[in-house]
C-alpha positions as CSV (number, residue, x, y, z in Angstrom):
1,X,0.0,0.0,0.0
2,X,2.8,2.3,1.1
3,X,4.6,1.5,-2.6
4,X,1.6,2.3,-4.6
5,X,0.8,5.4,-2.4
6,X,4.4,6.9,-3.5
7,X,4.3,6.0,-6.7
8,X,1.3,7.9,-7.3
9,X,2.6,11.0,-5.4
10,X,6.0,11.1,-7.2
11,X,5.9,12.7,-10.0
12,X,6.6,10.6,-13.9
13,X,10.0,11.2,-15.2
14,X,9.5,13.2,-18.6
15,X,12.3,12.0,-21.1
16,X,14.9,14.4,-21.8
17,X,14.7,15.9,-25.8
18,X,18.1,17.1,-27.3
19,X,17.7,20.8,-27.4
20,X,19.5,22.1,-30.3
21,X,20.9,25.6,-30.6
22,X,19.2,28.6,-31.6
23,X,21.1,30.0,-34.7
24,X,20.6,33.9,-35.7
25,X,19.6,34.5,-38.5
26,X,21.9,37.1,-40.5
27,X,20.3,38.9,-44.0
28,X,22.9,38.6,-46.4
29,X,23.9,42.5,-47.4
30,X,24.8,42.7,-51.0
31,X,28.0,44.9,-51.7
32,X,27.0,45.7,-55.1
33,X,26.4,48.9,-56.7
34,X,22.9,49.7,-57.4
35,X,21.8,49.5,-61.3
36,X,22.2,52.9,-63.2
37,X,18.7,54.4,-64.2
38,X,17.5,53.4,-67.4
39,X,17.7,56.8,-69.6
40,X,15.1,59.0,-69.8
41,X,12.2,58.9,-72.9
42,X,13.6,61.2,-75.8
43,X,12.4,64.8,-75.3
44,X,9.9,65.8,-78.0
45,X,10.5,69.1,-79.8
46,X,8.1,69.7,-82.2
47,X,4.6,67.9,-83.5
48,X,3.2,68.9,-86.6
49,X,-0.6,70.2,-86.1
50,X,-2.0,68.8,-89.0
51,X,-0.5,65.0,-88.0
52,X,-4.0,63.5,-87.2
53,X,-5.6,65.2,-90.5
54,X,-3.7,64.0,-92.8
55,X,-3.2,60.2,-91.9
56,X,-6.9,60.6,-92.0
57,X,-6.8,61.8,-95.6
58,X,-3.9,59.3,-97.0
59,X,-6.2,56.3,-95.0
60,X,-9.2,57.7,-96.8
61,X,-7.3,58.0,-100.2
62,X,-5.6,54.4,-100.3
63,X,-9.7,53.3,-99.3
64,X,-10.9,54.9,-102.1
65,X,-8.3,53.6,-104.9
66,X,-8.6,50.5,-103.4
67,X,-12.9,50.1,-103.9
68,X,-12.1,52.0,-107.4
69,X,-9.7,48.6,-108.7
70,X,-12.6,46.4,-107.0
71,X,-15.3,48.3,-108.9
72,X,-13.9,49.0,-112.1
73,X,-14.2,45.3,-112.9
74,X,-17.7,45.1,-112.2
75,X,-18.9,47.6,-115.0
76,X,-17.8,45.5,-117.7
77,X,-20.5,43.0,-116.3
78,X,-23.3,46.1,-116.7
79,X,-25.8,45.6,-119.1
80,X,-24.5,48.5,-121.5
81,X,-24.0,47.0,-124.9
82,X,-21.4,49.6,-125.9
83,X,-18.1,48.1,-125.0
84,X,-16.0,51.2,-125.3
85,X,-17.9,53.4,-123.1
86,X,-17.5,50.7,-120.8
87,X,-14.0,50.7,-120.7
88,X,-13.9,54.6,-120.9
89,X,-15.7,54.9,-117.2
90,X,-13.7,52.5,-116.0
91,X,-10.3,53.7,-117.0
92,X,-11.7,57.1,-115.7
93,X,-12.4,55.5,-112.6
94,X,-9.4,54.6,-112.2
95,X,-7.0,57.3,-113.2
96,X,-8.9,59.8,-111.3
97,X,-8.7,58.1,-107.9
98,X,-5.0,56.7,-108.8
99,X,-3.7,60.1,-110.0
100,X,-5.5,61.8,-106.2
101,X,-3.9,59.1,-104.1
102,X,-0.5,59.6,-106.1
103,X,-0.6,63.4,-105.5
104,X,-1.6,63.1,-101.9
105,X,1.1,60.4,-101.0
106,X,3.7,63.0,-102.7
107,X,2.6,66.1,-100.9
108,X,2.3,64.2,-97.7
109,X,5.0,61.8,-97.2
110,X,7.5,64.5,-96.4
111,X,5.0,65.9,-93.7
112,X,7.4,65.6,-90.1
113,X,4.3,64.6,-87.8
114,X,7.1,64.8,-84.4
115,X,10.4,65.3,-83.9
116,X,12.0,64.0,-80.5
117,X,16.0,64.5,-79.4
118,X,17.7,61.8,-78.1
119,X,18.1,62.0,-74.2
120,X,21.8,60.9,-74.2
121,X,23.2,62.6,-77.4
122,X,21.7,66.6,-78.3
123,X,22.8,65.7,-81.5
124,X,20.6,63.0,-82.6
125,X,17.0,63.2,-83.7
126,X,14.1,61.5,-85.3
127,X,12.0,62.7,-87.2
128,X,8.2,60.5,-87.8
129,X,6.9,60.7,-90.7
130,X,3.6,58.8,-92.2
131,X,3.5,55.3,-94.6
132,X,1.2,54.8,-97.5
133,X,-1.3,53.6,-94.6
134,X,-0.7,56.4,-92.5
135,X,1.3,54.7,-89.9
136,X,4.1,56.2,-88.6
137,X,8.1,55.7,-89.9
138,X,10.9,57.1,-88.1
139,X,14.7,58.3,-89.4
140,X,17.0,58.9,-87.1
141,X,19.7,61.1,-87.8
142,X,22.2,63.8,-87.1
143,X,21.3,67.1,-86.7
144,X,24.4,67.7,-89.1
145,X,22.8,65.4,-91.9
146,X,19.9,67.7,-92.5
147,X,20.2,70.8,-95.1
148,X,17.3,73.3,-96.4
149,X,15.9,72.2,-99.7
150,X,14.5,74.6,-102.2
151,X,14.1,72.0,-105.8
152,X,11.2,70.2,-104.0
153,X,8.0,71.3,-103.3
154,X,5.8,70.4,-100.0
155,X,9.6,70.0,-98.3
156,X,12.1,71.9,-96.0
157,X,14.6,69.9,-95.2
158,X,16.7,67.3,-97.5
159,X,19.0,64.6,-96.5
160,X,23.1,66.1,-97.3
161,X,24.6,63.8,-100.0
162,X,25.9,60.5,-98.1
163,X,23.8,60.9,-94.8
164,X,23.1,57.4,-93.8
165,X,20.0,57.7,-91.6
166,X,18.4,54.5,-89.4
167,X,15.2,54.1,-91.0
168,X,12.6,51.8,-88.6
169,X,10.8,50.2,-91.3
170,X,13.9,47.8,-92.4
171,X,11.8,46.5,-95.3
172,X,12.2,49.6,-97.0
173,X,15.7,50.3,-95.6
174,X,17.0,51.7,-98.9
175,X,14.3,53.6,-99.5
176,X,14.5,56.1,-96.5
177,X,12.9,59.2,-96.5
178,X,15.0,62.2,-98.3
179,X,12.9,65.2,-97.5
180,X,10.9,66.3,-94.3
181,X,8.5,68.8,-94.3
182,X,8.7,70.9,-90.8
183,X,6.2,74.2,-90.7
184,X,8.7,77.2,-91.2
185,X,6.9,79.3,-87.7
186,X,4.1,77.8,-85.6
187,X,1.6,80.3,-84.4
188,X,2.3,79.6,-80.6
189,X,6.0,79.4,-81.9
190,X,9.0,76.6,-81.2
191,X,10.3,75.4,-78.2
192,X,14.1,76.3,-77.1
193,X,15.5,73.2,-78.2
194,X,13.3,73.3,-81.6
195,X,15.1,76.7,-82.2
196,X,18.1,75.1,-82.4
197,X,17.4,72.7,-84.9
198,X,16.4,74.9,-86.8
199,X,19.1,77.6,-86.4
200,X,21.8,74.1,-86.9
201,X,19.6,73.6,-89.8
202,X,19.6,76.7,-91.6
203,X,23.8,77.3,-90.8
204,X,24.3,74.3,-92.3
205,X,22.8,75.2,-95.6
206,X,24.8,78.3,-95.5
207,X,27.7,76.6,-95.2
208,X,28.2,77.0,-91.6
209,X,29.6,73.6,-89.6
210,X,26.8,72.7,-87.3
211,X,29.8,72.5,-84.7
212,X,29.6,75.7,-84.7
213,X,26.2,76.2,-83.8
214,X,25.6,75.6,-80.0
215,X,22.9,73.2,-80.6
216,X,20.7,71.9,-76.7
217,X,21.4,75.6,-75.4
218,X,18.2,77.0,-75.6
219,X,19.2,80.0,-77.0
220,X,16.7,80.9,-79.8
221,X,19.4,82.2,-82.4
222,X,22.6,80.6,-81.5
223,X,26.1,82.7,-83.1
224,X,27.6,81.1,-86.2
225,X,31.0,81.3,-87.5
226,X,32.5,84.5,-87.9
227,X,30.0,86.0,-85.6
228,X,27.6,86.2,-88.1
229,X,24.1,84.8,-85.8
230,X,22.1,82.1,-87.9
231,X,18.8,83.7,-89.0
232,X,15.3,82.5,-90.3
233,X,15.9,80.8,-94.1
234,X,13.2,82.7,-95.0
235,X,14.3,86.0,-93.9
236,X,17.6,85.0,-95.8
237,X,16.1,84.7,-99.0
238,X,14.3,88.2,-98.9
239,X,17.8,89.2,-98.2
240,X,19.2,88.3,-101.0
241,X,16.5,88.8,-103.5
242,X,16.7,92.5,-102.0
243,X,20.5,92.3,-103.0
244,X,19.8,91.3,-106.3
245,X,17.5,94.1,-107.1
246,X,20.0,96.6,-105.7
């Protein structure tokens, strides 16, 4: 009785669990640099005002020629007996919408719709331009490659001989775009760094190295060579036509 009596009194031995050791836990601390930023978007200088009407008008031009090649077929199967006349509305057809779609594609295609400066050289732009279908096609270029253009109509600027542009449409990659069509003054006027474009622009067709001009100053005329200042191409021509009648 005793025995039973301090067996239930004592308390059961527990067994003993290994206890292992608490480790800290230390955050590995990287050593290496941070990544650079990734370079800024290029910073747009100019956008043509009439961009959104006319890839309206070359979408509604390649439309039309298009339904006039669908429908001229289908008046040779009218009931009219003479032949010729036939043949004479639908060559009309034709020839009227191909010779409107031909002019507006030549008058527009030079049109710049934007013009944006690359963020990491001041030197570098692109210029957008619009396809047959009124998409957009980009050339980028230097500054130095461009020159005013006076045997073209519809067009302001004209690729210097042996300017070898990056074209974005590498189907056409030998076909780049020659001329670019920028409005000479916008009625809210350009932007610093469109002023300098320009300016570079217009020295450059004067002969001036566009080294010389200080092109990403801001400076709306920026001195030339010889400190003669770089002035609107437009105002140079009534110059020299004044010259000539002198």
């Amino acid at each position: 009785m005793n025995t039973l009596a301090r067996s239930i009194s004592r308390p059961a031995l527990l067994p003993q669990l290994p206890i292992s050791p608490i480790t800290p836990r230390v955050r590995a601390v990287s050593t290496d640099a941070p990544p650079p930023p990734p370079p800024s978007s290029p910073e747009r200088l100019y956008e043509g005002p009439l961009a959104s009407t006319l890839v309206l008008l070359k979408r509604v031009s390649v439309t039309t020629f298009s339904l006039s090649c669908f429908a001229a077929p289908l008046i040779s199967l009218s009931e009219m007996n003479n032949m010729t006349a036939v043949l004479v509305m639908g060559g009309t057809s034709l020839l009227t919408s191909g010779v409107s779609t031909a002019l507006i594609q030549y008058c527009v295609n030079p049109y710049v719709t934007n013009l944006t400066r690359s963020p990491t050289d001041p030197s570098e732009i692109t210029l957008t331009t619009l396809t047959l279908l009124g998409n957009p096609h980009r050339t980028t270029l230097q500054i130095a490659d461009l020159i005013p253009v006076s045997d073209r109509p519809f067009a302001t600027w004209k690729l210097r001989d042996g300017a070898r542009p990056v074209s974005s449409d590498k189907a056409f990659a030998r076909r780049e775009r020659r001329n670019f069509y920028v409005h000479p003054k916008l009625d809210e006027g350009f932007s610093a760094g469109m002023e300098d474009v320009v300016q570079a622009v217009t020295a450059a067709g004067r002969g001036v190295g566009v080294a010389d001009v200080e092109v990403g100053s801001g400076v709306g005329a920026a001195p030339a060579a010889g400190g003669v200042v770089a002035r609107d191409w437009d105002k140079l021509v009534n110059d020299l036509k004044s010259q000539q009648r002198q």
